[in-house]
N, C-alpha and C positions, 0 to 999 in steps of 0.2 A: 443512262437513258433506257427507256421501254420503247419496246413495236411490238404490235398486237399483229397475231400470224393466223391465218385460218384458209384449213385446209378443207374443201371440197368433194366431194363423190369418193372413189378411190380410197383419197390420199387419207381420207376421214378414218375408212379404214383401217387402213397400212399405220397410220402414225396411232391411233390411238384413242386420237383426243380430235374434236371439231377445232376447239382453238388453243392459241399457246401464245404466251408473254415471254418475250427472249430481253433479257439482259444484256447492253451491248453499247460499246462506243457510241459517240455522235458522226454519222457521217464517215462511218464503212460502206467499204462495196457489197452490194446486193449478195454478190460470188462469197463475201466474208463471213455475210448474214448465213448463208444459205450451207456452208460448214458449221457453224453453231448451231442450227436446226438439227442437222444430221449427229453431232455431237449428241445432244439431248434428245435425239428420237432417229438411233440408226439406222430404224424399218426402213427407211425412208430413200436411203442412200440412192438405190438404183432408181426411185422415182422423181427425181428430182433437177439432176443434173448427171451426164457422162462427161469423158473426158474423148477426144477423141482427134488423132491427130497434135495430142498439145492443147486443143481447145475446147473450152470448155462447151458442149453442148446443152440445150433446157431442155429438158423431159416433160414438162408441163407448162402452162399458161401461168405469168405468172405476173398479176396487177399492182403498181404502189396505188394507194390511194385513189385506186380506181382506173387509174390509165394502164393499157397496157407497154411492157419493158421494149418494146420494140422499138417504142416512139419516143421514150426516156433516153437511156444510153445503153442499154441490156443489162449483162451482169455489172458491169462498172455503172451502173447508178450508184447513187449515195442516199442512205437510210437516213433520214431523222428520225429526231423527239415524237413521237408520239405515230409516224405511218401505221397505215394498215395494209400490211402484205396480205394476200389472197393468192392461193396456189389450186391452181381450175386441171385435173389430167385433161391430155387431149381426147380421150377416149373417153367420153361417159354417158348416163342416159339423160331421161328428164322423168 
């Protein structure tokens, strides 16, 4: 399956590229998704997610399909066919 990822302000920067099409199971964790991003675009590592305590922390906003993860199940959401991940830093202009 495909999800189409696109990264915002910042991250636009640091990764490289506006958007990116990641290759990847049906119905991995957001947390799963978000190690094959860093895989294919390391810039990224510290912008994304910490660890801390054991847990994983978000370093940025980050929407399925437009909702934000907070209201979903966080990093334990589950990816489908076809989402469109959006990754917003918390720090940016207009």
């Amino acid at each position: 399956m495909a999800v189409d990822v696109k990264f915002i302000g910042s991250l636009r920067n640091i990764a490289g590229v506006n958007k990116k099409t990641i290759e990847c199971s049906n119905g991995i964790s957001l947390l799963f998704l978000i190690n094959l991003i860093i895989k294919e675009l390391p810039a990224l590592k510290k912008n994304l997610v910490f660890q801390q305590n054991q847990e994983f922390r978000i370093n940025s906003l980050i929407l399925i399909n437009g909702t934000e993860i907070s209201v979903l199940n966080g990093l334990k959401t589950k990816i489908n066919n076809g989402d469109k991940i959006v990754f917003v830093p918390f720090i940016h202009g207009g």
